[in-house]
CHARMM-style PDB file with segment names, atoms N, HN, CA, C and O in Angstrom:
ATOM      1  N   UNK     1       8.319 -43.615  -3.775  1.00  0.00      PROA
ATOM      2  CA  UNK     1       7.580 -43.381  -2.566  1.00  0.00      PROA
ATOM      3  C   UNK     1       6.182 -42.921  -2.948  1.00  0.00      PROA
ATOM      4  O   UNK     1       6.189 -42.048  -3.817  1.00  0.00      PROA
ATOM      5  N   UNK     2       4.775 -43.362  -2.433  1.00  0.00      PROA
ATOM      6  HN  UNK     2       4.770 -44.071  -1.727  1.00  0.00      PROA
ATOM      7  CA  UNK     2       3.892 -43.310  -2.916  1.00  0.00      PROA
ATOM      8  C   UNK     2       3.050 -42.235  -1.330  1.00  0.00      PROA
ATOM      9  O   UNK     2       2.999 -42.391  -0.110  1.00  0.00      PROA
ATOM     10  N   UNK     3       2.710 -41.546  -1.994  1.00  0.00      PROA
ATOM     11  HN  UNK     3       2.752 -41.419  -2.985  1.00  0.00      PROA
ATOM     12  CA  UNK     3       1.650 -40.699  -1.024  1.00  0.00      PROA
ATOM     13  C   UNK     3       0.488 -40.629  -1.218  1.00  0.00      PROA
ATOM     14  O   UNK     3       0.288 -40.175  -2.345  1.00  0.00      PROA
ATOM     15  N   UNK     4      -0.803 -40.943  -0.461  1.00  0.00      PROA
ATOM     16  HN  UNK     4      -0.641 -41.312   0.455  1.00  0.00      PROA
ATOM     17  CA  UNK     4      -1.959 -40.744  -0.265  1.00  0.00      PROA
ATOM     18  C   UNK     4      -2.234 -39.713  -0.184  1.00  0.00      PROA
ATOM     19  O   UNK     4      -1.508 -38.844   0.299  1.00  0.00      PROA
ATOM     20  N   UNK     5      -4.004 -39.443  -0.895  1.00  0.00      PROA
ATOM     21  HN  UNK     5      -4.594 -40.149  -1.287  1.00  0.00      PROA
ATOM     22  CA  UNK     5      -4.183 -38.297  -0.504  1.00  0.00      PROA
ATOM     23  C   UNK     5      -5.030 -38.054   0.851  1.00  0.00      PROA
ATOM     24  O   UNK     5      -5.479 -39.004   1.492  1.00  0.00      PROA
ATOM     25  N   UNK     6      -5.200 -36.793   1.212  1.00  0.00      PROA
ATOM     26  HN  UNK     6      -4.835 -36.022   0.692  1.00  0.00      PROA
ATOM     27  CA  UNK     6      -6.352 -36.797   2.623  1.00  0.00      PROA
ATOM     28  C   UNK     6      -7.528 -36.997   2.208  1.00  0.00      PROA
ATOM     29  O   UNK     6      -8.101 -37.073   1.121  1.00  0.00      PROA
ATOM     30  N   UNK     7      -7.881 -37.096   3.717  1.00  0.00      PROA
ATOM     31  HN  UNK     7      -7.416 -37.033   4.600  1.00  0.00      PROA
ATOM     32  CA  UNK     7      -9.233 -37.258   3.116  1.00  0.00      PROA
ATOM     33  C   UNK     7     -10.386 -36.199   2.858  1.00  0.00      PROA
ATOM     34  O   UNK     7     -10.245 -35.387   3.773  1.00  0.00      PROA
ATOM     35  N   UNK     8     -10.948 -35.989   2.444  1.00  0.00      PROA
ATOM     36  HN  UNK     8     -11.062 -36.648   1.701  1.00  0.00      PROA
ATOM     37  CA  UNK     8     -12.019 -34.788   2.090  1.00  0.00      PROA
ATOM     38  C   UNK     8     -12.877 -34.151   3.040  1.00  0.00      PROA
ATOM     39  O   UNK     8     -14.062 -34.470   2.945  1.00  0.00      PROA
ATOM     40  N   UNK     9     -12.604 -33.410   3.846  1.00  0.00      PROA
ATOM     41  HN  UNK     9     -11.641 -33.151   3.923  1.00  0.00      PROA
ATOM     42  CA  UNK     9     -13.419 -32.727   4.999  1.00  0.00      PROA
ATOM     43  C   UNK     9     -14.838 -32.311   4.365  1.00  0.00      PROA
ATOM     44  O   UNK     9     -15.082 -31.959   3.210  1.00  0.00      PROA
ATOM     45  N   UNK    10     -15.864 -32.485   5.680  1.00  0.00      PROA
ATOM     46  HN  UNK    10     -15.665 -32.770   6.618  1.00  0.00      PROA
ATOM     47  CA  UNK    10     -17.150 -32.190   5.477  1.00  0.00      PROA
ATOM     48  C   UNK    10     -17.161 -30.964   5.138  1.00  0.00      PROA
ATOM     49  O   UNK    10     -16.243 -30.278   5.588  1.00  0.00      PROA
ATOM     50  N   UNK    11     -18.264 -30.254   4.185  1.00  0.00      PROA
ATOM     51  HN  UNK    11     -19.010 -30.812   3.820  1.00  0.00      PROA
ATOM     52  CA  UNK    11     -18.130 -28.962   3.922  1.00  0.00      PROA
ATOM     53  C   UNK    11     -18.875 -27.881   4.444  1.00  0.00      PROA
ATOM     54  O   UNK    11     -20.069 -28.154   4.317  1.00  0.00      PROA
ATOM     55  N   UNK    12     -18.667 -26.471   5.122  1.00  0.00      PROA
ATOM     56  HN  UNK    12     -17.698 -26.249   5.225  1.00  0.00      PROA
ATOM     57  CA  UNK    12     -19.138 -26.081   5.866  1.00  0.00      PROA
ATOM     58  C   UNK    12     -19.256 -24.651   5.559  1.00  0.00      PROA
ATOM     59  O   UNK    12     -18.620 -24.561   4.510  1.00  0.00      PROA
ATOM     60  N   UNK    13     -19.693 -23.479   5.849  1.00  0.00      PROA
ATOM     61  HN  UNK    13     -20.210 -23.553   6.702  1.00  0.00      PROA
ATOM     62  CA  UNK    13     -20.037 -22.462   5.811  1.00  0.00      PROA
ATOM     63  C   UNK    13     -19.355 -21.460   6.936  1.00  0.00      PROA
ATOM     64  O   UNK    13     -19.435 -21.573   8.159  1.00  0.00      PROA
ATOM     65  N   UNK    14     -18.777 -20.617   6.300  1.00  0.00      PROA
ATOM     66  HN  UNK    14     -18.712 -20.526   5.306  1.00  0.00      PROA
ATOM     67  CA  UNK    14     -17.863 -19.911   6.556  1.00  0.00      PROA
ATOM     68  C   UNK    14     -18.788 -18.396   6.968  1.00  0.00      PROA
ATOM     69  O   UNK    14     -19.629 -17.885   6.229  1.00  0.00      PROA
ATOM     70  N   UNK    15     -18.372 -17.877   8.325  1.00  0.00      PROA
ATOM     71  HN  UNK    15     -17.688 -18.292   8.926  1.00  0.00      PROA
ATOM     72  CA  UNK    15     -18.783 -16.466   9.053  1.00  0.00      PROA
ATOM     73  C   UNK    15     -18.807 -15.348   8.733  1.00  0.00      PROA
ATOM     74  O   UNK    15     -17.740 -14.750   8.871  1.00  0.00      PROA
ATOM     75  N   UNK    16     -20.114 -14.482   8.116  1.00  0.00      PROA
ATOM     76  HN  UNK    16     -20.981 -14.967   8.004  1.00  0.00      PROA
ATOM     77  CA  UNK    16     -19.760 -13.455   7.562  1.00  0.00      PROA
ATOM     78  C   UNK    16     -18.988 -13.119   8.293  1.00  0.00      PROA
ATOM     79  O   UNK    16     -18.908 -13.592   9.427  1.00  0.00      PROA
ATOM     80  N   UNK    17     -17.901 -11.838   7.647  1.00  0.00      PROA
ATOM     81  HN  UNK    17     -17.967 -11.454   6.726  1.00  0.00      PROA
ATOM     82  CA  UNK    17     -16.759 -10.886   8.416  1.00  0.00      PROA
ATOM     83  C   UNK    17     -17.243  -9.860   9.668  1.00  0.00      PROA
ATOM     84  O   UNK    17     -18.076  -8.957   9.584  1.00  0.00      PROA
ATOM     85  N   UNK    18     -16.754 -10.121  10.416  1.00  0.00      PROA
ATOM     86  HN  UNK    18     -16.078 -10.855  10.483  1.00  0.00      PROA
ATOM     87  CA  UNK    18     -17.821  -9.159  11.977  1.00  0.00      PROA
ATOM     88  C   UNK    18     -16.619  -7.532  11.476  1.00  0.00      PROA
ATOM     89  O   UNK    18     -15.683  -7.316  10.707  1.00  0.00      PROA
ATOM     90  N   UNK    19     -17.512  -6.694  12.586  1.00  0.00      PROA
ATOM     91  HN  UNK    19     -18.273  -6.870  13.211  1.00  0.00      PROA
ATOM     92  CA  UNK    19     -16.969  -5.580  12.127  1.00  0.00      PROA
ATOM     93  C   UNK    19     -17.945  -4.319  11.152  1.00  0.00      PROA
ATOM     94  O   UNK    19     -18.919  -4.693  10.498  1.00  0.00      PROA
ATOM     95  N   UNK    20     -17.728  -3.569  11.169  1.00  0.00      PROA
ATOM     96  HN  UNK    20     -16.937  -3.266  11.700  1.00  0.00      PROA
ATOM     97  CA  UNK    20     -18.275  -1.852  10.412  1.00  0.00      PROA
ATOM     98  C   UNK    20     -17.806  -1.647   9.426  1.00  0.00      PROA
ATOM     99  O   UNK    20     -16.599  -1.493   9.612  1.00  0.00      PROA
ATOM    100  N   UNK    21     -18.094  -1.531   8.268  1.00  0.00      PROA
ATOM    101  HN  UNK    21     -19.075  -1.656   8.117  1.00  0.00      PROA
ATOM    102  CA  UNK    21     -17.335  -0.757   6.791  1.00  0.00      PROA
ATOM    103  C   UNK    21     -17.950   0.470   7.027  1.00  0.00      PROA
ATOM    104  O   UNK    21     -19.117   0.762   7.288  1.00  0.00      PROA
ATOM    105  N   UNK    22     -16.598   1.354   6.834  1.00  0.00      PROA
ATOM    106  HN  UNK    22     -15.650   1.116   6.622  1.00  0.00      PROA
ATOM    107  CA  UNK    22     -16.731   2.610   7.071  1.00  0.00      PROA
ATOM    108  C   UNK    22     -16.147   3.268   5.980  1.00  0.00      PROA
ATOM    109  O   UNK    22     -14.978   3.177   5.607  1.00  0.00      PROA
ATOM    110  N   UNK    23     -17.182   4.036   5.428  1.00  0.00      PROA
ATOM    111  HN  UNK    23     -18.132   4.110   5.731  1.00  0.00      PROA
ATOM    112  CA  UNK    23     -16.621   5.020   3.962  1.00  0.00      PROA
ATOM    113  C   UNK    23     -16.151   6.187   3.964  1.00  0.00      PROA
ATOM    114  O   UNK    23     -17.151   6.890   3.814  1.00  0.00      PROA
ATOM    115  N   UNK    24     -15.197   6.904   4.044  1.00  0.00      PROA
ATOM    116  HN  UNK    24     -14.386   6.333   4.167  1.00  0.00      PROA
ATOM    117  CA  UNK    24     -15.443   8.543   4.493  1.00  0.00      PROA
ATOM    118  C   UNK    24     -15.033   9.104   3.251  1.00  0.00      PROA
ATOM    119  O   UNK    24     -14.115   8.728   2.522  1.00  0.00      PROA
ATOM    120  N   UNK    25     -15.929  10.173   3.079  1.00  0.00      PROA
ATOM    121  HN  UNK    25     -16.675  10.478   3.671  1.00  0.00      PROA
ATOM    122  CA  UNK    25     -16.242  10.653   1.737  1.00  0.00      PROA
ATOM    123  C   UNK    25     -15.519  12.460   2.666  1.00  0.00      PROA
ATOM    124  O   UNK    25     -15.793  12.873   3.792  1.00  0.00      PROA
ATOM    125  N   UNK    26     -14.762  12.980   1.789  1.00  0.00      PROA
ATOM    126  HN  UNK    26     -14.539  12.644   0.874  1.00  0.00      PROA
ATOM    127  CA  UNK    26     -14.484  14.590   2.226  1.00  0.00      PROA
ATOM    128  C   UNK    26     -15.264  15.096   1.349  1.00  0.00      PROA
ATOM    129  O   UNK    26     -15.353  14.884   0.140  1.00  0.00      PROA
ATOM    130  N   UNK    27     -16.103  16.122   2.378  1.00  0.00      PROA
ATOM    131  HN  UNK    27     -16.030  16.294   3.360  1.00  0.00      PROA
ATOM    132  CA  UNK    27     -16.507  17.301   0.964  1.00  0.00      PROA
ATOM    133  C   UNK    27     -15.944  18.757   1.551  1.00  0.00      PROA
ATOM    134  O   UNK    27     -16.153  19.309   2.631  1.00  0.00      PROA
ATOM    135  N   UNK    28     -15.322  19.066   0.651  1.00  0.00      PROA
ATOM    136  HN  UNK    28     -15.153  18.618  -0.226  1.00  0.00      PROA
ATOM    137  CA  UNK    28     -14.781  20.193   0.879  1.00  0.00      PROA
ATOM    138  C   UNK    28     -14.776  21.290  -0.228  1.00  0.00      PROA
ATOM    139  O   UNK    28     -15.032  21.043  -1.407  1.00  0.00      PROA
ATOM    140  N   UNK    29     -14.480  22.457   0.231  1.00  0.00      PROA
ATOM    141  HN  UNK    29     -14.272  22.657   1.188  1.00  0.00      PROA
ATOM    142  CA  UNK    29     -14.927  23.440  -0.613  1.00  0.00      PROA
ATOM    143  C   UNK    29     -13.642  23.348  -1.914  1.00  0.00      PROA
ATOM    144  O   UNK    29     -12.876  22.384  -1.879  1.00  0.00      PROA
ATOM    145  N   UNK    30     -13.474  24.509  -3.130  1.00  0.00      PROA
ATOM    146  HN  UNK    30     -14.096  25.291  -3.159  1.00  0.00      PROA
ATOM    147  CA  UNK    30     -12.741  24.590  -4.281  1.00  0.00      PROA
ATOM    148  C   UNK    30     -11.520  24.845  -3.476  1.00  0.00      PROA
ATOM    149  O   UNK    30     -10.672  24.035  -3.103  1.00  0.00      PROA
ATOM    150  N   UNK    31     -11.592  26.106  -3.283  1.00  0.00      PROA
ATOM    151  HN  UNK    31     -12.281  26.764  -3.586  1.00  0.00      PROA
ATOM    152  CA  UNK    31      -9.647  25.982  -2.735  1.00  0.00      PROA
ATOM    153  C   UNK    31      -9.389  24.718  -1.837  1.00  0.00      PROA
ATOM    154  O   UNK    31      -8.377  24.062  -2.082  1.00  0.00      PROA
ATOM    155  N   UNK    32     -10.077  24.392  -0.994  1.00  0.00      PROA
ATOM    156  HN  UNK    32     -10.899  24.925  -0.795  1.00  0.00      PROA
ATOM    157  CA  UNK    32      -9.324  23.127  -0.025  1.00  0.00      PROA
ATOM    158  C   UNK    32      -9.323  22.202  -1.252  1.00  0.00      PROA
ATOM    159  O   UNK    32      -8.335  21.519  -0.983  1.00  0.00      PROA
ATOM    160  N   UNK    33      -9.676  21.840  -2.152  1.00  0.00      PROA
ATOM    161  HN  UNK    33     -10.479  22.395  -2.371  1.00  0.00      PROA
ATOM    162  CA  UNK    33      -9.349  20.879  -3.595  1.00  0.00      PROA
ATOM    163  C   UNK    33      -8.493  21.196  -4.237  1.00  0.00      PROA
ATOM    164  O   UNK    33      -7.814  20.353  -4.821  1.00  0.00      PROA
ATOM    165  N   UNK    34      -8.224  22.649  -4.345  1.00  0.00      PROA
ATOM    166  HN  UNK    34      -8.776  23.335  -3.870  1.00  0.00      PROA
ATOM    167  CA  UNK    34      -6.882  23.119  -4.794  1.00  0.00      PROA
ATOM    168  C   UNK    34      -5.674  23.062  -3.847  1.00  0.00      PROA
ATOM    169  O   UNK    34      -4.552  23.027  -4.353  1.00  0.00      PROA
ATOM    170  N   UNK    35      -5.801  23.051  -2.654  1.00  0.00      PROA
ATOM    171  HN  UNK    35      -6.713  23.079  -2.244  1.00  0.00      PROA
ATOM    172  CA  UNK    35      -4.623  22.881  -1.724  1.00  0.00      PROA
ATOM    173  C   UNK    35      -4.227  21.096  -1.337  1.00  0.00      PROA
ATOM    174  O   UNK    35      -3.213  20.586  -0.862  1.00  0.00      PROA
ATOM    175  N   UNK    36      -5.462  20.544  -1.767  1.00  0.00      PROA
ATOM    176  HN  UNK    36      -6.286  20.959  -2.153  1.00  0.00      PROA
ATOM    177  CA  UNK    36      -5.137  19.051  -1.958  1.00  0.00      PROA
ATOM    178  C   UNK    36      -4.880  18.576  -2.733  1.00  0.00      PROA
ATOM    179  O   UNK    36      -4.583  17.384  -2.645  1.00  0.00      PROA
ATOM    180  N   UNK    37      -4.853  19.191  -3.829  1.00  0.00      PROA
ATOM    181  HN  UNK    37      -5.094  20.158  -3.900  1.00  0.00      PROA
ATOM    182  CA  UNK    37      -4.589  18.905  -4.975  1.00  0.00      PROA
ATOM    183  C   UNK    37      -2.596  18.981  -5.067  1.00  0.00      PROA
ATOM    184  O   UNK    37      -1.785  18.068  -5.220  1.00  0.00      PROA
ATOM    185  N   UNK    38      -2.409  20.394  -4.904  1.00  0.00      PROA
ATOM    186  HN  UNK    38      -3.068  21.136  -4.779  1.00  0.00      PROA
ATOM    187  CA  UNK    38      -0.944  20.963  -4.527  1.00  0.00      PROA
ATOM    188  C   UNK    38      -0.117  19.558  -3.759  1.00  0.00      PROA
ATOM    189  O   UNK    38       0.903  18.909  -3.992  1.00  0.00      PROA
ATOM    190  N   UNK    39      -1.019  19.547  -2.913  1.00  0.00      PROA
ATOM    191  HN  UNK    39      -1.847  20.074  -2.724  1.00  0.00      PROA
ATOM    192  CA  UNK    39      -0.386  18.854  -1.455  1.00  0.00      PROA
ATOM    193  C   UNK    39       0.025  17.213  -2.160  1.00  0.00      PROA
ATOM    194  O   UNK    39       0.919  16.557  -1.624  1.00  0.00      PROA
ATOM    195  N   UNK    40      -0.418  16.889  -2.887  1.00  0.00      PROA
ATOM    196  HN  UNK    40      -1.144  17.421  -3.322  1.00  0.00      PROA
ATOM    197  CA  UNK    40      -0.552  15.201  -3.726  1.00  0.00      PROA
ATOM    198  C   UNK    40       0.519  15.808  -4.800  1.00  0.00      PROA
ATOM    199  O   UNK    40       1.401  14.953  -4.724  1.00  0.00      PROA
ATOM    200  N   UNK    41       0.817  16.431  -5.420  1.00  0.00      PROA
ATOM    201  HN  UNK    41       0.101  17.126  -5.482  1.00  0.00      PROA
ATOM    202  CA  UNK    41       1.561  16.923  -6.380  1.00  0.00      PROA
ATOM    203  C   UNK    41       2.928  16.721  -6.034  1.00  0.00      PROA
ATOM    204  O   UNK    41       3.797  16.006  -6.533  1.00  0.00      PROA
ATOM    205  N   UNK    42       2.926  17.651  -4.895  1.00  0.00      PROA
ATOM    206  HN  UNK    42       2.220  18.232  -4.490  1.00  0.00      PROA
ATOM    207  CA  UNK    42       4.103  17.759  -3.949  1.00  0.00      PROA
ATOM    208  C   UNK    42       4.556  16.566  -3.028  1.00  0.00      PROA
ATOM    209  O   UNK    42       5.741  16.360  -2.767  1.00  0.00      PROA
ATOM    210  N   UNK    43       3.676  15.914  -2.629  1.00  0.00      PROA
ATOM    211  HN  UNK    43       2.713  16.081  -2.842  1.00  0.00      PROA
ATOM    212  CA  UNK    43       3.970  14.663  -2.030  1.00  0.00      PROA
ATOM    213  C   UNK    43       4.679  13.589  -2.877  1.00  0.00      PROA
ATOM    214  O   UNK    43       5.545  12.754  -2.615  1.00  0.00      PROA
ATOM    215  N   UNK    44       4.010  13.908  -3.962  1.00  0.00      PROA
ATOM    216  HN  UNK    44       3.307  14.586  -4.175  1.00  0.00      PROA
ATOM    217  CA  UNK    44       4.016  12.368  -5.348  1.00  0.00      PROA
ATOM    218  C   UNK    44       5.617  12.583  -5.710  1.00  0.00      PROA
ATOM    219  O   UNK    44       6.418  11.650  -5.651  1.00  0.00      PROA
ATOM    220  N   UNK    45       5.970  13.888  -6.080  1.00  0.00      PROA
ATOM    221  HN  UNK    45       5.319  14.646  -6.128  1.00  0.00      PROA
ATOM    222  CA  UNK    45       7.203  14.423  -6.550  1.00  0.00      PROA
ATOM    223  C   UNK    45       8.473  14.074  -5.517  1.00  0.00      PROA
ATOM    224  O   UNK    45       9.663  13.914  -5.786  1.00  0.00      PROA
ATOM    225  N   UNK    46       7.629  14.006  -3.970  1.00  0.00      PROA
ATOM    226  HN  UNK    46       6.662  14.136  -3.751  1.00  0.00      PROA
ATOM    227  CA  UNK    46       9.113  13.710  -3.279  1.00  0.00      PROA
ATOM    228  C   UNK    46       9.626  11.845  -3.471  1.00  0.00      PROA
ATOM    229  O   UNK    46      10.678  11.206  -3.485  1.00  0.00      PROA
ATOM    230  N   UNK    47       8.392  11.613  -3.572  1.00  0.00      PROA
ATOM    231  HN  UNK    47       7.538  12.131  -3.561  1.00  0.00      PROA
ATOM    232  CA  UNK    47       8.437   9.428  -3.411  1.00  0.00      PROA
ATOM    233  C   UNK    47       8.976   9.730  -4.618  1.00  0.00      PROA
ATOM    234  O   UNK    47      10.028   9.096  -4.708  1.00  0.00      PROA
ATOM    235  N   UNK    48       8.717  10.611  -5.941  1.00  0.00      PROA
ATOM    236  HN  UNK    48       7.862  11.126  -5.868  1.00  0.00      PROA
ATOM    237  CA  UNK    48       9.296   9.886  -7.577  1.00  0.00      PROA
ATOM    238  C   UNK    48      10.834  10.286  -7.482  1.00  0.00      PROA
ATOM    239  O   UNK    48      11.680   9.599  -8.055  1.00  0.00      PROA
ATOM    240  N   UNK    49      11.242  11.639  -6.599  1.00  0.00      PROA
ATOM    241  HN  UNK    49      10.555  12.197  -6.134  1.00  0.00      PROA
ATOM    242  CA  UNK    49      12.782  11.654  -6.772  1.00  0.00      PROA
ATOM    243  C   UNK    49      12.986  10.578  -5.565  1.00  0.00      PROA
ATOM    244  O   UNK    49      13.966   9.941  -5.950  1.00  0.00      PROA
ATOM    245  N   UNK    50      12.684  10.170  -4.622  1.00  0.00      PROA
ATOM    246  HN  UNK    50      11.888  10.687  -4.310  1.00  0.00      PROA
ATOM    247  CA  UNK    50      13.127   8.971  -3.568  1.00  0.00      PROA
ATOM    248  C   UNK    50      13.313   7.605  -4.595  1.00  0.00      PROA
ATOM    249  O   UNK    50      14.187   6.761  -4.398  1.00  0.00      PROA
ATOM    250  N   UNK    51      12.521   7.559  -5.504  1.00  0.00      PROA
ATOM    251  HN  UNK    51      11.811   8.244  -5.664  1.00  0.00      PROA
ATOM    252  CA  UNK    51      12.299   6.194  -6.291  1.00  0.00      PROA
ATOM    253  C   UNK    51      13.227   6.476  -7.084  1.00  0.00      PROA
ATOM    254  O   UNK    51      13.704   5.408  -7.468  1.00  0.00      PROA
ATOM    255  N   UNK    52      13.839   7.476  -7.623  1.00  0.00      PROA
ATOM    256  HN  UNK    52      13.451   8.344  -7.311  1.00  0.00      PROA
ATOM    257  CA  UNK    52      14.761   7.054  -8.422  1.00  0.00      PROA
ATOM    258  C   UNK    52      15.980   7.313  -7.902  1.00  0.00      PROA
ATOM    259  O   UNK    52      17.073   6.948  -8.334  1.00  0.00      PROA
ATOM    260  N   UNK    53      15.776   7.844  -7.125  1.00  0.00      PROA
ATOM    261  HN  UNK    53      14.887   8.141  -6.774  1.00  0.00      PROA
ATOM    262  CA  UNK    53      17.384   8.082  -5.959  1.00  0.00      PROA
ATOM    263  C   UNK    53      17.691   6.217  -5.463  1.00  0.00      PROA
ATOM    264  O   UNK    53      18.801   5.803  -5.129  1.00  0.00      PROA
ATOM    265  N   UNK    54      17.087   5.801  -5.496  1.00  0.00      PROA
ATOM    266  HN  UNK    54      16.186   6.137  -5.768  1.00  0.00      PROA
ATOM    267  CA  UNK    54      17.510   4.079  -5.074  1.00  0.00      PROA
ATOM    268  C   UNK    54      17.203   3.573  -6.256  1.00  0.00      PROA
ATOM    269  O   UNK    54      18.109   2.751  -6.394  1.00  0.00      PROA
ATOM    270  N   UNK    55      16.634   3.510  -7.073  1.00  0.00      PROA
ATOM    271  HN  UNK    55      15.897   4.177  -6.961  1.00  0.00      PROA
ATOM    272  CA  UNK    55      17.268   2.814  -8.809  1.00  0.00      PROA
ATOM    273  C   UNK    55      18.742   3.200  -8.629  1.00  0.00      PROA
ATOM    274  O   UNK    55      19.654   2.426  -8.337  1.00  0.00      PROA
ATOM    275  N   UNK    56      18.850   4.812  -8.898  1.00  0.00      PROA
ATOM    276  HN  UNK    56      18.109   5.441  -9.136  1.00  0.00      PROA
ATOM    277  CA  UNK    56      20.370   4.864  -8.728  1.00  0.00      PROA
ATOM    278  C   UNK    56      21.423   4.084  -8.642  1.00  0.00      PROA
ATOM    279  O   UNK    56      22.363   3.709  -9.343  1.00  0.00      PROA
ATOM    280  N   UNK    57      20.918   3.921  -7.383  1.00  0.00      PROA
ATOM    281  HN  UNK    57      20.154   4.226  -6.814  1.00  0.00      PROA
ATOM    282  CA  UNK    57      21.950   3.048  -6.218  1.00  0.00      PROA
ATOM    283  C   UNK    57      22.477   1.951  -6.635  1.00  0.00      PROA
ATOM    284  O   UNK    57      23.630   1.642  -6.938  1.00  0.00      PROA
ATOM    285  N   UNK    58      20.987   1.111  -6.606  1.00  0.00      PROA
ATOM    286  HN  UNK    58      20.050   1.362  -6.361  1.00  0.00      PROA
ATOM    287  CA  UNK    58      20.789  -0.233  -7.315  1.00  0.00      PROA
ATOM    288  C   UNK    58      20.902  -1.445  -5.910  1.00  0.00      PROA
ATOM    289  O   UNK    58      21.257  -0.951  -4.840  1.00  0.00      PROA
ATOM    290  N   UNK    59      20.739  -2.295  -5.923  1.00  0.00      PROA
ATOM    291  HN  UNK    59      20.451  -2.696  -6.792  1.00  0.00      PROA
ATOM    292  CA  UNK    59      21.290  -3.545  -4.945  1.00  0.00      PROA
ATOM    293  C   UNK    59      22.236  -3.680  -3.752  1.00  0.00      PROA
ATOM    294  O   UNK    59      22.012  -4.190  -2.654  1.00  0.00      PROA
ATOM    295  N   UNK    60      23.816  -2.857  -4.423  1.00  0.00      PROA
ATOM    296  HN  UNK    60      23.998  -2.443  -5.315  1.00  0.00      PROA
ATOM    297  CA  UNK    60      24.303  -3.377  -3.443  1.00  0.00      PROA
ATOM    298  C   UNK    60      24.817  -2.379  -2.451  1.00  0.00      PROA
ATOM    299  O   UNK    60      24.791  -1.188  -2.760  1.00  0.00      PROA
ATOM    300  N   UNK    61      25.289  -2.763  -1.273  1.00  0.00      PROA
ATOM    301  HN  UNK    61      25.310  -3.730  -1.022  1.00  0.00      PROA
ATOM    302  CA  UNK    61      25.141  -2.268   0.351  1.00  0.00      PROA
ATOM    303  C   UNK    61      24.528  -1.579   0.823  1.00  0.00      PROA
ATOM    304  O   UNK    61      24.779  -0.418   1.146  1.00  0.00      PROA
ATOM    305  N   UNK    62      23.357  -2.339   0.984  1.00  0.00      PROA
ATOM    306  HN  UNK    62      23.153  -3.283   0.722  1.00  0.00      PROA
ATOM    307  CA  UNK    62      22.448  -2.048   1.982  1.00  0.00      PROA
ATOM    308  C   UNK    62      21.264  -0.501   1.233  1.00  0.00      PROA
ATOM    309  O   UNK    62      21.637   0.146   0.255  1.00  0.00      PROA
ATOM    310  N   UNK    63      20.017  -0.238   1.907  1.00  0.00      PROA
ATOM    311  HN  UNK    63      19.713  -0.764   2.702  1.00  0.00      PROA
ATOM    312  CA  UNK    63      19.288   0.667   1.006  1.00  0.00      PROA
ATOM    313  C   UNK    63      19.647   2.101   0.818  1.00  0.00      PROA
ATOM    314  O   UNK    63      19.394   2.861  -0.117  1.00  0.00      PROA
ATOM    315  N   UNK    64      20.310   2.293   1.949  1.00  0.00      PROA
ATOM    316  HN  UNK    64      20.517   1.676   2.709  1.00  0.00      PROA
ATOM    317  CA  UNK    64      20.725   3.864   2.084  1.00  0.00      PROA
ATOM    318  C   UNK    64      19.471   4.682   2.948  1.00  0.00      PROA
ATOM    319  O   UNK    64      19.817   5.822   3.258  1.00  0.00      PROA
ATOM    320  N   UNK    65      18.533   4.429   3.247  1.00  0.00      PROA
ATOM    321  HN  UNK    65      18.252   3.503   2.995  1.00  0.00      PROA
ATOM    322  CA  UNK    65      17.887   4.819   4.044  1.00  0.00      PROA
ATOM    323  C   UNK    65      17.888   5.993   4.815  1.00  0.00      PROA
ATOM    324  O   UNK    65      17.324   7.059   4.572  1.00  0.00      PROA
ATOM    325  N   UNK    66      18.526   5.700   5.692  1.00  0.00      PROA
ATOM    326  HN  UNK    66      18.984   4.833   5.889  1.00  0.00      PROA
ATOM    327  CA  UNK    66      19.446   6.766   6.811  1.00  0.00      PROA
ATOM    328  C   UNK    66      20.045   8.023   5.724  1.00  0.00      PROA
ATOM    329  O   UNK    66      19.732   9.190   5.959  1.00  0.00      PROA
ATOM    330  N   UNK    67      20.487   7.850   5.122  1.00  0.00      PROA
ATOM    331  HN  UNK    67      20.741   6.901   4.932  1.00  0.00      PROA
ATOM    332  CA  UNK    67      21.368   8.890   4.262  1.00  0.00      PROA
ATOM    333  C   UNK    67      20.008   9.952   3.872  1.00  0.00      PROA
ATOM    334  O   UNK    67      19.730  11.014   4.428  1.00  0.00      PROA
ATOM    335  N   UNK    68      19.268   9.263   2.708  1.00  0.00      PROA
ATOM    336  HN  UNK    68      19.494   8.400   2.256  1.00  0.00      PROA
ATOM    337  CA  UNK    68      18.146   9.588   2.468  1.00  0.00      PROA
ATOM    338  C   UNK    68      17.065  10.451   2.816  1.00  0.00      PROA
ATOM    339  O   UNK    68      16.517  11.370   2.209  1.00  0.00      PROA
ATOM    340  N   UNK    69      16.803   9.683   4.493  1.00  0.00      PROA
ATOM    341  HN  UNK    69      17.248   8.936   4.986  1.00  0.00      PROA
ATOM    342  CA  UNK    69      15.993  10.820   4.613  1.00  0.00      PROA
ATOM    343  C   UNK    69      16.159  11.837   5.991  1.00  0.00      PROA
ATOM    344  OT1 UNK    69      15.454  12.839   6.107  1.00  0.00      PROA
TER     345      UNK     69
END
């Protein structure tokens, strides 16, 4: 079975992206860097025991989810 190819569309120029880029920069003082700092520590530590609480598990029935959290 033999297929053709298409044919080659005229080429055209594509719309910059509409819309605002918006950067937000925090500045905050030393302790609020130290309490964000804590706060990422503590956060990171709950996803790394969640991540290995489902290695655990492994594949089969279903994720455990519900149990979890």
């Amino acid at each position: 079975m033999s297929h053709s190819l298409r044919p080659l569309a005229v080429p055209f120029l594509v719309k910059p992206p509409r819309g605002v880029r918006v950067r937000t920069r925090l500045w905050v003082s030393d302790q609020d860097a130290l309490v964000l700092s804590g706060l990422g520590l503590y956060l990171g530590g709950l996803a790394n025991q969640d991540l290995a609480l489902r290695c655990a598990q492994g594949t089969a029935g279903g994720d455990g989810r519900r149990e979890r959290k």
